[in-house]
C-alpha positions, 0 to 999 in steps of 0.5 A: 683355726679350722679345728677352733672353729669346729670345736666352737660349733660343736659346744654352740651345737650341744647348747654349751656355748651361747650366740651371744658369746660365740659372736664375741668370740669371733670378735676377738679372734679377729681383732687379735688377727687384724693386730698381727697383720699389722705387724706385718704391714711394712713387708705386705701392701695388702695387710693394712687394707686386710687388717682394718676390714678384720677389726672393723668385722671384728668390732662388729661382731663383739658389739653383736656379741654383747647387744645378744647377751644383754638381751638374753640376760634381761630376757631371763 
């Protein structure tokens, strides 16, 4: 994860990459987090609790993602 994010910073910084769609990325790879541990909810107390604090950040972040890119668009 470490090396995506690196790499996501790296294209954001040489202007490859907007907020916009690095917010929705973010989202995404948290939404996908939050399903896999809840996958793993009957082995792990915590992972519930866990994975809806991830999807609701999550649902955050694509709805930020999104209000950025519309913003940017009829800004153009």
């Amino acid at each position: 994860m470490q090396v995506l994010r690196q790499l996501a910073t790296t294209v954001l910084s040489r202007g490859r990459i907007s907020r916009g769609w690095y917010s929705i990325l973010t989202g995404v790879a948290m939404l996908y987090v939050a399903w896999v541990l809840g996958s793993v909810s009957a082995t792990d107390a915590a992972a519930p609790l866990v994975g809806l604090v991830l999807a609701i950040t999550g649902i955050w972040c694509l709805g930020r993602g999104i209000l950025l890119e519309v913003r940017r668009h009829r800004g153009a």
